[in-house]
N, C-alpha and C positions, 0 to 999 in steps of 0.2 A: 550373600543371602543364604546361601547353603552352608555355612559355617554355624552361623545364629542366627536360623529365617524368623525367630522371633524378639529380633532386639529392633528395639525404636528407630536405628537407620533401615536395615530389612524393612521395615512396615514402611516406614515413607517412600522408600525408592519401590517397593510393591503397588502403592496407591497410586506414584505417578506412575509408574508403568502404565497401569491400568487405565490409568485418566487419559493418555498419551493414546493409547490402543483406540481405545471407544472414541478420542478427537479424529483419529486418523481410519477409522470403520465411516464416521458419520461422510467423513470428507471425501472418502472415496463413492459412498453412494452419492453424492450430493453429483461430482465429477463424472460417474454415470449418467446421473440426471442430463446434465449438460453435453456429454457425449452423445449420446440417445439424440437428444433434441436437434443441436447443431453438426452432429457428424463431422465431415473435415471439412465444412464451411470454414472461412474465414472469419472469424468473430472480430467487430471495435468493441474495445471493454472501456476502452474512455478517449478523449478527443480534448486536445487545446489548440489557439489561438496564441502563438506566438510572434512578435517582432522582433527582428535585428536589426539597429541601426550600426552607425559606425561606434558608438561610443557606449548603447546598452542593450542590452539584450532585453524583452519586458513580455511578460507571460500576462498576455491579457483577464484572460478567463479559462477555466478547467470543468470539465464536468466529467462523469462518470454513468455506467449503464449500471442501477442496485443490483443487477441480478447478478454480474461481476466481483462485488464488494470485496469477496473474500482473496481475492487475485493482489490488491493493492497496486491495481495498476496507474494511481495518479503519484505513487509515492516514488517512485523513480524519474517523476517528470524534473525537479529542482537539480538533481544530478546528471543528467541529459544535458539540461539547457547552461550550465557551469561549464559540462565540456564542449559546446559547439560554441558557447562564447569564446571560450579559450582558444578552440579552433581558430577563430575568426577573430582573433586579436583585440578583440572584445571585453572593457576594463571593468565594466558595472552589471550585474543582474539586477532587474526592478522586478521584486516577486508581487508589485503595490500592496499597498495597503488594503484594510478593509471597512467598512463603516457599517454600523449598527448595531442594534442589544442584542446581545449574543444568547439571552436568556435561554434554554432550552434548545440551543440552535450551535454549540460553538462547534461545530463538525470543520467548517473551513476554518474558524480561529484557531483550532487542536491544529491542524493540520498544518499551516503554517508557521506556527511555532516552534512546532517539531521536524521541521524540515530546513530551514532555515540556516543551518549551522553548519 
């Protein structure tokens, strides 16, 4: 950038700078926010229902606190439950299925889909 701070890579790696800066100013007041509030409580940012039997491992249900969202703390639950299966000589994960129109709503279809793998 100090070489050609006006050529076309300069300006794009300038603009994400910037964009990067002002994500990471918001996210730090935001993380105040939550400091402030909860101090060194212990915070549940989300909570499952899991079973193990001998043969499958089966994630009943997942939920999450909104006020958390930004943490993604359900997105490490499919990799968790893979390694205590493993643990536990455990051949099948059932992440089940889900049923309904997803119209305006696919938050746990996204989710699953993308986790899955």
């Amino acid at each position: 950038m100090e070489t050609i701070p006006n050529s076309e890579k300069s300006l794009y790696q300038l603009s994400e700078f910037t964009s990067q800066f002002y994500t990471f100013t918001v996210r730090k007041v935001e993380a105040q926010t939550l400091i402030d509030k909860y101090g060194a409580e212990a915070v549940i940012l989300s909570g499952s229902l899991l079973v193990y039997t001998p043969v499958e491992a089966i994630s009943l249900f997942s939920s999450s606190y909104t006020e958390f969202n930004k943490f993604y703390a359900p997105a490490d639950l499919p990799a968790y439950v893979r390694r205590e299966a493993i643990k536990r000589n455990i051949p099948f994960y059932n992440f089940f299925g889900i049923l309904g129109n997803f119209v305006g709503s696919e938050g746990v279809l996204r989710f699953k889909q993308n986790t899955t793998g």
